[in-house]
Residue frames as qw, qx, qy, qz and C-alpha x, y, z in Angstrom:
[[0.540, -0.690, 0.304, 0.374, -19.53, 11.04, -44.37],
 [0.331, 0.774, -0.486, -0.236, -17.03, 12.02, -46.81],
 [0.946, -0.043, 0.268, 0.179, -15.39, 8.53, -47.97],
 [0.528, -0.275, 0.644, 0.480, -11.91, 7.81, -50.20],
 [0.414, 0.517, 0.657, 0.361, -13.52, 7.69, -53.26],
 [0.098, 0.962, 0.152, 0.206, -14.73, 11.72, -52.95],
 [0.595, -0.615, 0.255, 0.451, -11.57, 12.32, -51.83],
 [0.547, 0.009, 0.655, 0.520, -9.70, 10.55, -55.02],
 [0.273, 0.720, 0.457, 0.446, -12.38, 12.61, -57.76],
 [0.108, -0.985, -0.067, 0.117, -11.93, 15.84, -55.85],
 [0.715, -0.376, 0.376, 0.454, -8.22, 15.14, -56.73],
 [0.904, 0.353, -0.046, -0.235, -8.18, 13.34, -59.64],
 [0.284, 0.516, -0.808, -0.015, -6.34, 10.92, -59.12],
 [0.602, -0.134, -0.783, -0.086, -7.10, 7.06, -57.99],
 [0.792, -0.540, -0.062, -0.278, -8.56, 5.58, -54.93],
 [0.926, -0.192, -0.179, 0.272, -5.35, 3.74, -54.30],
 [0.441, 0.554, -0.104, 0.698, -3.07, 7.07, -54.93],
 [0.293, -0.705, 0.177, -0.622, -5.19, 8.45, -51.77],
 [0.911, -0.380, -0.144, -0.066, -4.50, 5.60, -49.77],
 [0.733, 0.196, -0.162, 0.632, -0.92, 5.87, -50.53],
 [0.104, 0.458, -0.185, 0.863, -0.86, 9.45, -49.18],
 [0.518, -0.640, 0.212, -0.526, -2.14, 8.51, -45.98],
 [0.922, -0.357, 0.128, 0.077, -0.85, 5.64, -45.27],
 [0.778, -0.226, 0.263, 0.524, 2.78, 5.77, -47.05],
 [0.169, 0.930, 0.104, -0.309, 2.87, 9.29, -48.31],
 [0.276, -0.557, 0.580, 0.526, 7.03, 9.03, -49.72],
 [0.497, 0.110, 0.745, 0.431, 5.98, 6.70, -52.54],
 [0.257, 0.844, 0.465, -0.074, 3.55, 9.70, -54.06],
 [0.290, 0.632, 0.219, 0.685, 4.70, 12.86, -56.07],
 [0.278, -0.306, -0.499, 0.762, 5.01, 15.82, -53.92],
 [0.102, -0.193, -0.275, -0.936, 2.67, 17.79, -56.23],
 [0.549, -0.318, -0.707, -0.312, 0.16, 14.81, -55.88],
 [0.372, -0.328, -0.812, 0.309, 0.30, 14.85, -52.16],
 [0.006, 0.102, 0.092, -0.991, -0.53, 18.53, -52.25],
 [0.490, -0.127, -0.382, -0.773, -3.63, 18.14, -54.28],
 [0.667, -0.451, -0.577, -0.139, -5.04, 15.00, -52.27],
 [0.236, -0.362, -0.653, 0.622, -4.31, 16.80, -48.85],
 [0.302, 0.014, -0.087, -0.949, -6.14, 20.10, -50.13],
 [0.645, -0.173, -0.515, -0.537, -9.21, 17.92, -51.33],
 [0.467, -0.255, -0.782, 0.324, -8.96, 16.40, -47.65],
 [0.114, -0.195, -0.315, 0.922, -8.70, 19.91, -45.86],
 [0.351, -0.076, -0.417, -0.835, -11.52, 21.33, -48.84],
 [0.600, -0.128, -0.729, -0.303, -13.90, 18.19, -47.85],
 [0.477, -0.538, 0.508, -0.474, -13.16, 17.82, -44.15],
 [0.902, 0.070, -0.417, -0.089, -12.49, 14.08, -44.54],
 [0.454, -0.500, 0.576, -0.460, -11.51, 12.15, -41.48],
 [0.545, 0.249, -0.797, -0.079, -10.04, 8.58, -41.70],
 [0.883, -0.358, -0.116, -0.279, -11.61, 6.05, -40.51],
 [0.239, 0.561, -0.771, 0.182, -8.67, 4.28, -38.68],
 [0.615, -0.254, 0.672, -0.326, -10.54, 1.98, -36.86],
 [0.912, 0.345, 0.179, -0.128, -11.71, -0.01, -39.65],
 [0.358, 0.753, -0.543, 0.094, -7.73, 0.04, -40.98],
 [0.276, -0.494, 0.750, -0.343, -7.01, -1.35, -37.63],
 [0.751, -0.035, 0.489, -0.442, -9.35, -4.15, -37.77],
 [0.853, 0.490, -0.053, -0.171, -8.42, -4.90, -40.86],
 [0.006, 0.624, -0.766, 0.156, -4.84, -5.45, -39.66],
 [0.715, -0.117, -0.659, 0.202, -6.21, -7.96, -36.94],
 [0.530, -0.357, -0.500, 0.585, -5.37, -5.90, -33.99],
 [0.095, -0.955, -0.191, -0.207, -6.07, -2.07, -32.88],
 [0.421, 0.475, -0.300, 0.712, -3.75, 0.13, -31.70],
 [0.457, -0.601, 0.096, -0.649, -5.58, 0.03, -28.29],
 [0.351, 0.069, -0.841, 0.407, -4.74, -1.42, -24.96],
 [0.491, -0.446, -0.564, -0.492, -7.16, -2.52, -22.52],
 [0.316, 0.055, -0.852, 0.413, -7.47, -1.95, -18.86],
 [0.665, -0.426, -0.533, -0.304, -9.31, -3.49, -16.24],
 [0.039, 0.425, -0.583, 0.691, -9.07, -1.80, -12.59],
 [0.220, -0.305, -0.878, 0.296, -10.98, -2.89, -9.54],
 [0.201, -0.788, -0.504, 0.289, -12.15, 0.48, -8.50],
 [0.390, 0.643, 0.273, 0.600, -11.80, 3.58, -10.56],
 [0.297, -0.925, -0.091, -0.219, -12.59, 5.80, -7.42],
 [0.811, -0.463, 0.132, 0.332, -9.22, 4.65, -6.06],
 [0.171, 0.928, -0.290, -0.159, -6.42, 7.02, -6.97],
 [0.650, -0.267, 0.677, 0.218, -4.36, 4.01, -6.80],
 [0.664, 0.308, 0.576, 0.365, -5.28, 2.80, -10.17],
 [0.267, 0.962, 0.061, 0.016, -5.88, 6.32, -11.43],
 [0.227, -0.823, 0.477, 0.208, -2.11, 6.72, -10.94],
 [0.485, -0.079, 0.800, 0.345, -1.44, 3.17, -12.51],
 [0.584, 0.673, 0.446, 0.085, -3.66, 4.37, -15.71],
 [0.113, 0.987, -0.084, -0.080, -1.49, 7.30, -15.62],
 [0.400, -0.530, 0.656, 0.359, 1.73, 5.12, -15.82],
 [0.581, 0.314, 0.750, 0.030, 0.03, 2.77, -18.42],
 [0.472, 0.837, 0.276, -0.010, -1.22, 5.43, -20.41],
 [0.192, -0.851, 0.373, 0.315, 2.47, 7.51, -20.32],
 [0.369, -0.450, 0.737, 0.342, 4.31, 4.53, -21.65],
 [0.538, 0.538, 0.648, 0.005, 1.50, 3.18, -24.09],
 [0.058, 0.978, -0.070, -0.188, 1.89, 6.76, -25.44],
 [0.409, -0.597, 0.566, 0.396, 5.75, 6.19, -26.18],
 [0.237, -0.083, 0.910, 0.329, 5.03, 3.46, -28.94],
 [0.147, -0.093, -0.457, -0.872, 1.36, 5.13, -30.22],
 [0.294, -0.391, -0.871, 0.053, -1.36, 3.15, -27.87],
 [0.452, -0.521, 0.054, -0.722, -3.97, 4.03, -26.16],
 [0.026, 0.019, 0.949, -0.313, -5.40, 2.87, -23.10],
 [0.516, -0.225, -0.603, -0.565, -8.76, 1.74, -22.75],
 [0.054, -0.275, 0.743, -0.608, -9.95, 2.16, -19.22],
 [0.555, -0.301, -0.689, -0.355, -12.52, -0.21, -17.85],
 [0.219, -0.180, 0.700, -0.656, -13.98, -0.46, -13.93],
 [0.527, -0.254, -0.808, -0.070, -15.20, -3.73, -12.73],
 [0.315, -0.550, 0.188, -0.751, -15.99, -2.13, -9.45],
 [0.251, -0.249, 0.885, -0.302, -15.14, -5.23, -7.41],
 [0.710, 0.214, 0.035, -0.670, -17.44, -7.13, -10.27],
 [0.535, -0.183, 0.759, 0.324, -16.67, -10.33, -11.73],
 [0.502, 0.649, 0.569, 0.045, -19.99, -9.99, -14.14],
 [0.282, 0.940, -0.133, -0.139, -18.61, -6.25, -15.08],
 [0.376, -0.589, 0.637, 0.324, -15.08, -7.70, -15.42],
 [0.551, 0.252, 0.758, 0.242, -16.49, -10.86, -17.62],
 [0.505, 0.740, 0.403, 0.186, -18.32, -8.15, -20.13],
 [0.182, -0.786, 0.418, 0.417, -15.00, -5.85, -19.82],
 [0.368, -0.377, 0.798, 0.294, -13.11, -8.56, -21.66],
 [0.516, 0.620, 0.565, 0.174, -16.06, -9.76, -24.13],
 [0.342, 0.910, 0.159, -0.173, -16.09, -5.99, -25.39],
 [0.119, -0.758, 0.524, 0.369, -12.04, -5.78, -25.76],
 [0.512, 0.056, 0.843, 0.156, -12.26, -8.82, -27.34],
 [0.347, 0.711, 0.576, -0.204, -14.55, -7.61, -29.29],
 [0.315, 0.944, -0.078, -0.064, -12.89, -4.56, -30.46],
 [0.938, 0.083, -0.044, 0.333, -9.58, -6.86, -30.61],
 [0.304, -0.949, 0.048, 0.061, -7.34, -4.98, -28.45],
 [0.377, 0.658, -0.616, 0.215, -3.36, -4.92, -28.75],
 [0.507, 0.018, -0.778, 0.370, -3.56, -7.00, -25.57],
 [0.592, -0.668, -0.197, -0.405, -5.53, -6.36, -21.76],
 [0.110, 0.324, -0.647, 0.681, -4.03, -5.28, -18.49],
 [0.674, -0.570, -0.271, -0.385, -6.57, -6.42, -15.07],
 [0.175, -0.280, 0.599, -0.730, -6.43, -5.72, -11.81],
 [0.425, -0.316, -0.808, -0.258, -8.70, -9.34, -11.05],
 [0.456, -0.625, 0.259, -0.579, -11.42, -9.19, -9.08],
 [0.910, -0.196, 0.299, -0.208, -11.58, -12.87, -8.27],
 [0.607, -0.016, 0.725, 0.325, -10.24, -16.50, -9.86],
 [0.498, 0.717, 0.041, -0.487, -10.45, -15.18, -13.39],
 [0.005, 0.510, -0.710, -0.485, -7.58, -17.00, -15.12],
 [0.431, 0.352, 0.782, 0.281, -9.47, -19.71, -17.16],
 [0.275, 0.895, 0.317, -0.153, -11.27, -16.74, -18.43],
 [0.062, 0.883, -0.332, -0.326, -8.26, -15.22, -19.27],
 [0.513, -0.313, 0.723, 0.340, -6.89, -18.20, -21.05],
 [0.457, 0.592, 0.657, 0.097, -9.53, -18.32, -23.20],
 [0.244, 0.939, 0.065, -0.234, -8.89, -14.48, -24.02],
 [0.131, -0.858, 0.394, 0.302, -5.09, -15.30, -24.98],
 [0.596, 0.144, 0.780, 0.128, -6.01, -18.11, -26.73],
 [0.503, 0.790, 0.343, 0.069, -7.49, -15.61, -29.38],
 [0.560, 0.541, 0.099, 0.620, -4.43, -13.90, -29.89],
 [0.348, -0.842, -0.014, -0.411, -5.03, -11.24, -27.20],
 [0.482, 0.173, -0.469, 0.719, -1.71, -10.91, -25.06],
 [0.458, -0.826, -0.066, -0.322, -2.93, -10.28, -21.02],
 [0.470, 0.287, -0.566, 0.614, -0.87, -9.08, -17.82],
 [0.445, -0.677, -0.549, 0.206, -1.91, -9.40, -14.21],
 [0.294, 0.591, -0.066, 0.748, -1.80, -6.13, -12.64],
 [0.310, -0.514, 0.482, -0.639, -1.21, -5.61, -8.68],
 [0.823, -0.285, 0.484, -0.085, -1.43, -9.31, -8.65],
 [0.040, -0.492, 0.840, 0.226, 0.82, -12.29, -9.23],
 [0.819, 0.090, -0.392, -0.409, -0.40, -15.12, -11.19],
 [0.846, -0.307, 0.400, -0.174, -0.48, -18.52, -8.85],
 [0.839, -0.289, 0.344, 0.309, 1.22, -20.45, -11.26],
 [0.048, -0.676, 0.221, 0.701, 2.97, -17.67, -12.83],
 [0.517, 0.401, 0.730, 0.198, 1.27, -18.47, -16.44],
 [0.123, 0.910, 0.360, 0.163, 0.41, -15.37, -16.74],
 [0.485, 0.238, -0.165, 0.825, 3.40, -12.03, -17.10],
 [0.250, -0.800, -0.544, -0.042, 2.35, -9.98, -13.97],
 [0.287, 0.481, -0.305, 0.771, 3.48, -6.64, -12.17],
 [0.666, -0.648, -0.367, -0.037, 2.79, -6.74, -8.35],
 [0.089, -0.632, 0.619, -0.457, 3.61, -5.61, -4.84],
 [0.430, -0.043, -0.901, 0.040, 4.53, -7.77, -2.42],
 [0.478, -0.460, -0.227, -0.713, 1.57, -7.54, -0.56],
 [0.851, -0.428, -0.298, 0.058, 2.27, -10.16, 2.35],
 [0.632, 0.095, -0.172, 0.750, 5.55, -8.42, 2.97],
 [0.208, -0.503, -0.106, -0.832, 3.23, -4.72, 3.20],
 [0.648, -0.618, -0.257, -0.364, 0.84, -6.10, 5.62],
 [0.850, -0.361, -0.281, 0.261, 3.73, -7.48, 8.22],
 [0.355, 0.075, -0.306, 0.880, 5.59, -4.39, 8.02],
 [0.277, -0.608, -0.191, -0.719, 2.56, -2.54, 9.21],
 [0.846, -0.367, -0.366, -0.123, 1.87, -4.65, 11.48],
 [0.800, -0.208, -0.278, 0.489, 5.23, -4.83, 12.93],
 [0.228, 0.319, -0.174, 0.903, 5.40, -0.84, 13.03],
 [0.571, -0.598, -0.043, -0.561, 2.17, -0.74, 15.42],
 [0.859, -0.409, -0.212, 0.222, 3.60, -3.69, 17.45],
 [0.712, 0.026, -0.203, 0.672, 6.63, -1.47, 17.80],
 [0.102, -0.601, 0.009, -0.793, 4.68, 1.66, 18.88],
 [0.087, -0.037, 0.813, -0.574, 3.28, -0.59, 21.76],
 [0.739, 0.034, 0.006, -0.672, -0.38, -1.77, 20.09],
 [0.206, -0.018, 0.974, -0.097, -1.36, -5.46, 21.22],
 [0.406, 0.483, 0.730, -0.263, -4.97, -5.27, 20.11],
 [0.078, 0.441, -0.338, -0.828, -5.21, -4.65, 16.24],
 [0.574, 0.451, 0.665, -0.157, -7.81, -4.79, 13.69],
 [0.125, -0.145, 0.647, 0.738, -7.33, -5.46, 9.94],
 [0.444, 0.532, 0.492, -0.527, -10.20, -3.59, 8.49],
 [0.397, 0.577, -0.107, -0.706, -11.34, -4.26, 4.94],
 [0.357, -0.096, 0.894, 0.253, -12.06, -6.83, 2.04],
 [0.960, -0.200, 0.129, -0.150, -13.99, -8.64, 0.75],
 [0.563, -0.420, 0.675, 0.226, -10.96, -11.39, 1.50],
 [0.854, 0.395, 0.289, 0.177, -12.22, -12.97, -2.28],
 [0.368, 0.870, -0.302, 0.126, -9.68, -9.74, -3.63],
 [0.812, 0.136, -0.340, 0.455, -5.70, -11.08, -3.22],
 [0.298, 0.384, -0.519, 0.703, -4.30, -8.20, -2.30],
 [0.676, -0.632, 0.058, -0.375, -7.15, -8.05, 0.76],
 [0.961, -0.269, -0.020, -0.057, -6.06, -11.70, 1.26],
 [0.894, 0.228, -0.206, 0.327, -2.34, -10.88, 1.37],
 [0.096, 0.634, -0.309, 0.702, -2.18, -8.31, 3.42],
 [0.758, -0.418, -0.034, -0.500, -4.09, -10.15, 5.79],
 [0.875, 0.325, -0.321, 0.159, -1.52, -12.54, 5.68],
 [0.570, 0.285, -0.375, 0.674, 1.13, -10.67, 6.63],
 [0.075, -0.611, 0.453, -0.645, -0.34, -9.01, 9.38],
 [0.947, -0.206, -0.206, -0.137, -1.35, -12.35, 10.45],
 [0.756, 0.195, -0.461, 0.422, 2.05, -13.48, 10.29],
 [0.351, 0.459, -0.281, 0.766, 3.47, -10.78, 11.97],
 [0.596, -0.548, 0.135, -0.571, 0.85, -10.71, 14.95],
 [0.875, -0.403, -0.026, -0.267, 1.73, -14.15, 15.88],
 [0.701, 0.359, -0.344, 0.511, 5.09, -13.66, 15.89],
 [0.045, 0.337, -0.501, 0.796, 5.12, -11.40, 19.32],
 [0.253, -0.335, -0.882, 0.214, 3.42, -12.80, 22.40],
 [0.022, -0.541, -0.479, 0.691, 0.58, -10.68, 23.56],
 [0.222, 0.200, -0.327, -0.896, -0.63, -9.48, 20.09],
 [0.388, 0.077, 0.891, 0.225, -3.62, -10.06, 18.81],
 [0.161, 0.194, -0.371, -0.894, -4.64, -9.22, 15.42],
 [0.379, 0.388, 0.657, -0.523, -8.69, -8.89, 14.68],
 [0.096, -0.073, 0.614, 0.780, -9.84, -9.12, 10.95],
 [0.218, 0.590, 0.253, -0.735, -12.77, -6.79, 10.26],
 [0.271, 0.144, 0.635, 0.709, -14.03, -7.44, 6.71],
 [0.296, 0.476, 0.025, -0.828, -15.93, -5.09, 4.58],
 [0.761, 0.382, 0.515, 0.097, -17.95, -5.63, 1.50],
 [0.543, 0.800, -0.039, 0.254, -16.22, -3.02, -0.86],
 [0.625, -0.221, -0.120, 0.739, -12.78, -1.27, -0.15],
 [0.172, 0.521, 0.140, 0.824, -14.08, 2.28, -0.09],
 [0.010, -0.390, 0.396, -0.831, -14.32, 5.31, 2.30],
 [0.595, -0.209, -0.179, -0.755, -18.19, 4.32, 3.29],
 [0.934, -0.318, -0.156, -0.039, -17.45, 0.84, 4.61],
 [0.443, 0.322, -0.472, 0.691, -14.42, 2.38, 6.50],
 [0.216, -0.376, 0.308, -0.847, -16.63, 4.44, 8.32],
 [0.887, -0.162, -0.320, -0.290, -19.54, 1.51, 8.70],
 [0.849, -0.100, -0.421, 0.305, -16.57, -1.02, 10.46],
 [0.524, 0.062, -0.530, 0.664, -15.21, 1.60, 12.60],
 [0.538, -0.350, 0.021, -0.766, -18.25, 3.17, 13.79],
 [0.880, -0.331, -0.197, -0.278, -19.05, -0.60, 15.28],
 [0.515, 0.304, -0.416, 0.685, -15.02, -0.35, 16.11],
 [0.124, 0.372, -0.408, 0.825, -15.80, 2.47, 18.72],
 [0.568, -0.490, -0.001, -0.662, -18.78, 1.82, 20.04],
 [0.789, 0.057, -0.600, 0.121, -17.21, -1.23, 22.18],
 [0.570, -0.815, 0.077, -0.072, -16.17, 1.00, 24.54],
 [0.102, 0.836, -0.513, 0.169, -12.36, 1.53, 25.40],
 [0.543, -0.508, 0.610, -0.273, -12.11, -1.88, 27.12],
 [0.640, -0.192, 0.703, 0.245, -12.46, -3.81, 24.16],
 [0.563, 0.822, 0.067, -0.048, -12.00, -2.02, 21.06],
 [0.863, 0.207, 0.098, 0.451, -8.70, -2.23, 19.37],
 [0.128, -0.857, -0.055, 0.496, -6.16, 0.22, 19.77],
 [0.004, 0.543, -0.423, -0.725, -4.81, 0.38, 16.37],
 [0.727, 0.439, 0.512, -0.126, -5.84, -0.39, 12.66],
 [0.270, -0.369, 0.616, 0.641, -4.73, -1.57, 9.70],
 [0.718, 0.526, -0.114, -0.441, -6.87, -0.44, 6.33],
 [0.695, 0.132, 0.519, 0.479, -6.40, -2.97, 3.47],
 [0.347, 0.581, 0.177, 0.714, -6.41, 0.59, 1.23],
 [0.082, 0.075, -0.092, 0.990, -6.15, 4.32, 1.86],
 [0.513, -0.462, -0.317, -0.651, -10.07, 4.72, 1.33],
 [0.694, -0.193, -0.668, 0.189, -10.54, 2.29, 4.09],
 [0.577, -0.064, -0.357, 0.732, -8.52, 3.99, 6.11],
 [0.022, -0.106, 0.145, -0.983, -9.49, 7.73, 5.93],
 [0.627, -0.351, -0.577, -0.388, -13.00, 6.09, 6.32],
 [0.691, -0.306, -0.514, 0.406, -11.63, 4.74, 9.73],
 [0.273, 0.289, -0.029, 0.917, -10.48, 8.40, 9.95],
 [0.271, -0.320, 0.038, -0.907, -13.60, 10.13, 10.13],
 [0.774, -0.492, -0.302, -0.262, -15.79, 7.85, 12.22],
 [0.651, -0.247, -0.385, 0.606, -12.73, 8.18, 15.00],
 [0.172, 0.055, -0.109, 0.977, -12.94, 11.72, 14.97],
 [0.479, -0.456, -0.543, -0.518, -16.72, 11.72, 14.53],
 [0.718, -0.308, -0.605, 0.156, -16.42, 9.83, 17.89],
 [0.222, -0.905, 0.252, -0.261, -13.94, 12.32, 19.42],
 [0.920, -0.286, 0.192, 0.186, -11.70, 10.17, 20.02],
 [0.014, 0.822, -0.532, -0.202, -7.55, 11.60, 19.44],
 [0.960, 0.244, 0.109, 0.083, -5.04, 10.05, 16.83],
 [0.660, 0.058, -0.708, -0.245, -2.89, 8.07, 17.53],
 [0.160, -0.281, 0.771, -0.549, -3.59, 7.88, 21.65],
 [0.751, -0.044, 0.496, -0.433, -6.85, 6.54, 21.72],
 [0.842, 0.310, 0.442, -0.009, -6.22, 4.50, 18.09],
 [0.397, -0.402, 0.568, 0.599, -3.32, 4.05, 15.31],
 [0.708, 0.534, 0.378, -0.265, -4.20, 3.85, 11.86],
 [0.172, -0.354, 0.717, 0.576, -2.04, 2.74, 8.89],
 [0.725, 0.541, 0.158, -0.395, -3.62, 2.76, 5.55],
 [0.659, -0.001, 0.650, 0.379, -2.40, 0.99, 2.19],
 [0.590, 0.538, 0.502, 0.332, -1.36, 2.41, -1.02],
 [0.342, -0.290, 0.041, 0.893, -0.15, 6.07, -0.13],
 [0.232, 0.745, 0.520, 0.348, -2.66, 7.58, -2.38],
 [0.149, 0.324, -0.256, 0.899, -2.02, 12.01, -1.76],
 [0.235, -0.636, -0.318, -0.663, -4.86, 11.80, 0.55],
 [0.810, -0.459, -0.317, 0.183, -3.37, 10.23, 3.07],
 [0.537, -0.343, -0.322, 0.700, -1.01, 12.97, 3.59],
 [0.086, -0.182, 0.043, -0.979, -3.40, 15.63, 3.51],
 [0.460, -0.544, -0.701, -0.023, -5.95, 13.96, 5.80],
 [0.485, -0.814, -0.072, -0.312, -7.22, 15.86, 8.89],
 [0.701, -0.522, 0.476, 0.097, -4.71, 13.45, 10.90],
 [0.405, 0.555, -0.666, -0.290, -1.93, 12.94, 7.94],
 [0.913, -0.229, 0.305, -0.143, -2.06, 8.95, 7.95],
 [0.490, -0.501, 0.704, 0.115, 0.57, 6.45, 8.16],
 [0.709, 0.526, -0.004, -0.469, 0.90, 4.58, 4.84],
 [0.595, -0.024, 0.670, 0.444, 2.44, 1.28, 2.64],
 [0.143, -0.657, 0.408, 0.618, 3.82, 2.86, -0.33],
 [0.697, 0.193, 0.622, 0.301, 3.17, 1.22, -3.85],
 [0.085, 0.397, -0.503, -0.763, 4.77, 2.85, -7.32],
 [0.537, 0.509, 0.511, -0.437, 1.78, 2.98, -8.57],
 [0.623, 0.691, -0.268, -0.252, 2.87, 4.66, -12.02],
 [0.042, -0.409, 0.884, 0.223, 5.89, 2.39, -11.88],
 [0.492, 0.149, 0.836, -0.193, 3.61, -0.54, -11.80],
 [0.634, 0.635, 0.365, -0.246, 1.13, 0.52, -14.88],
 [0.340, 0.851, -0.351, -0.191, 4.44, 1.60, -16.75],
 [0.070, -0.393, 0.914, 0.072, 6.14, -1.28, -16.19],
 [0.611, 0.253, 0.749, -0.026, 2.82, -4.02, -17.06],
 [0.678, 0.731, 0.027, -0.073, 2.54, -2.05, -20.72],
 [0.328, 0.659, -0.656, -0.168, 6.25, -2.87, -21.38],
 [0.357, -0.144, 0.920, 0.076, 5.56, -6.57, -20.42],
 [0.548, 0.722, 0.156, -0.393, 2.30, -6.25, -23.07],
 [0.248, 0.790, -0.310, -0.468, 4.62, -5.20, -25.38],
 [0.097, 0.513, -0.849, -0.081, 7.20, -7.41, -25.61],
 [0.589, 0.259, 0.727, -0.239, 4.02, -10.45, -25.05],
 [0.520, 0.702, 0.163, -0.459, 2.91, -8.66, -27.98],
 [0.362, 0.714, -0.488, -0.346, 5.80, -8.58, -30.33],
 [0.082, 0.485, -0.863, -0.118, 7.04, -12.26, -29.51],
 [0.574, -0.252, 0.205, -0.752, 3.90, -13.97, -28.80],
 [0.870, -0.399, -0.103, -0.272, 3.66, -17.34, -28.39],
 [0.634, -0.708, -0.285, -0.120, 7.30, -17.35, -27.53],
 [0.051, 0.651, -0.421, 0.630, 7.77, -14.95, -25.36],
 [0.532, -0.058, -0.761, 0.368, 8.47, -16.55, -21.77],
 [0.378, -0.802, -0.389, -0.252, 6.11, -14.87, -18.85],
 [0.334, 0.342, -0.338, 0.810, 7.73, -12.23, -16.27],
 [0.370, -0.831, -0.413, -0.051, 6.37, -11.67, -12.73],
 [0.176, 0.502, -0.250, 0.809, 7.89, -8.39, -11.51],
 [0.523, -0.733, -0.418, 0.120, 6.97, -8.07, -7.81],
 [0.262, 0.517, -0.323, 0.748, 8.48, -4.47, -6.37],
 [0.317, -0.355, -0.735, 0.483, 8.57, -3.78, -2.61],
 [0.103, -0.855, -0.365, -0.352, 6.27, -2.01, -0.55],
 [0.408, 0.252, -0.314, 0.819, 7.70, 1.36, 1.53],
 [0.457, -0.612, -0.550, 0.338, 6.41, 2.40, 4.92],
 [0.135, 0.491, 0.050, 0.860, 5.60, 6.04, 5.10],
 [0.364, -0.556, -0.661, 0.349, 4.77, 7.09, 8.60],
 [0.103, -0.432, -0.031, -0.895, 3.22, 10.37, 9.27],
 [0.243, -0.298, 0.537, -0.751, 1.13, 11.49, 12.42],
 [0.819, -0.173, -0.083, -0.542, -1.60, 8.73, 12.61],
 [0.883, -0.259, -0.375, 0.117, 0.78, 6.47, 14.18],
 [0.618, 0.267, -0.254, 0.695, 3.85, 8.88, 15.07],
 [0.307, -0.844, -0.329, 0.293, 1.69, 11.51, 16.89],
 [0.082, -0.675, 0.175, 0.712, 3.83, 14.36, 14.85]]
């Protein structure tokens, strides 16, 4: 590879003269910067800028760490993340634990590794000693789509017990008494906080009662798996509505009701989570909890930032934004 040095003799002029014209180009002659960009263009030389970076201390990359990559959810939060990162020169660095802890743990060794500007995560599990230990090295991290227990940690979140009880409380107000929250595993928060709330909200009205259906992953395939053993119960004691803990979940739930033959939302309701665009361009458009998805990835790189610039102290920020009920024909029949 072409280096500095063949750069500086194709010039002639110093090794430090070409540094100066890439890195702080005013302090240089304007003749000089002519002759040492030709002998770039002439050469094809290509700065190394990682090694620059490293030699700072810090890269000019940001790390993140989703649950599930297949989920347009986060794809939309990488796409807020990556917009605003973009504003101030960053990249993002996208990583998918796929509901791993082990692919999460060697996420965070490798950013570490390549000493990021700082690491968004979407956890799968308990992960924060692990993450103390990463911000202990200098490495500024922010919870994403969860809230940190004892807010230690600067997160951006919905409220996610507040989502599940308005769902909940829009199927109890269609006239469903027998509902089943379908998806998990429960070890993920937001599973375990939506669950919550449609807990709450089930045992707030006499004659409900809410059935919790876990899955091992949160994707279309173990939608269809839990609501294939959903229908085959027979109409006398199968649930008549359901609440996904995501969209996948959900349009899962979709096609093993229709599979069945079986009409949405008379024989069976079905609110999914996260609004994702497929839920209103399902077969049966489906009923959905809202989260600002890009708000959410555009709003944990400006708490990053500002971790970043003041660091040890800067004072931790949990943003929590609500979720918004979006009803469309899988509970509304139109």
């Amino acid at each position: 590879m072409v280096s500095v040095r063949d750069v500086a003799i194709a010039a002639g002029v110093s090794v430090g003269t070409v540094s100066n014209v890439l890195n702080r180009p005013d302090r240089v002659a304007a003749a000089t910067v002519e002759r040492v960009n030709a002998a770039i263009a002439d050469l094809g030389f290509v700065r190394n800028d990682a090694a620059r970076q490293l030699r700072a201390g810090r890269s000019r990359s940001i790390g993140l760490i989703v649950l599930d990559v297949g989920n347009p959810f986060f794809t939309d939060v990488a796409r807020g993340a990556e917009r605003r990162a973009e504003e101030d020169g960053f990249s993002i660095l996208l990583g998918n634990s796929d509901e791993s802890s082990s692919r999460e743990g060697g996420y965070l060794d490798l950013f570490e590794e390549q000493r990021v500007h700082g690491v968004l995560i979407s956890p799968v599990a308990d992960v924060l000693p692990r993450l103390r230990k990463t911000r202990d090295r200098g490495i500024p991290v922010v919870l994403v789509d969860r809230q940190a227990p004892d807010r230690s940690f600067s997160s951006v979140a919905v409220d996610d017990v507040a989502g599940g009880r308005a769902a909940v409380e829009h199927l109890i107000e269609i006239g469903r008494k027998r509902i089943a929250f379908v998806g998990g595993p429960e070890s993920i928060r937001q599973v375990s906080d939506r669950l919550s709330g449609a807990r709450i909200a089930a045992s707030e009205r006499a004659g409900v009662a809410l059935e919790y259906v876990p899955t091992s992953s949160l994707t279309v395939r173990a939608g269809v798996e839990a609501a294939t053993e959903l229908v085959a119960r027979g109409p006398a004691s199968r649930p008549d509505a359901v609440l996904a803990a995501n969209d996948l979940v959900s349009i899962g739930v979709l096609q093993a009701v229709s599979l069945a033959g079986m009409s949405l939302p008379d024989d069976l309701a079905i609110i999914g989570y996260d609004d994702i665009d497929f839920a209103a361009t399902a077969t049966v458009p489906l009923t959905s909890m809202r989260q600002p998805a890009t708000l959410i990835g555009h709003t944990a790189v400006d708490l990053l930032l500002g971790e970043a610039q003041h660091g040890e102290g800067f004072e931790p920020k949990q943003i929590v934004y609500q979720p918004e009920l979006v009803v469309r024909q899988s509970t509304s029949g139109r």
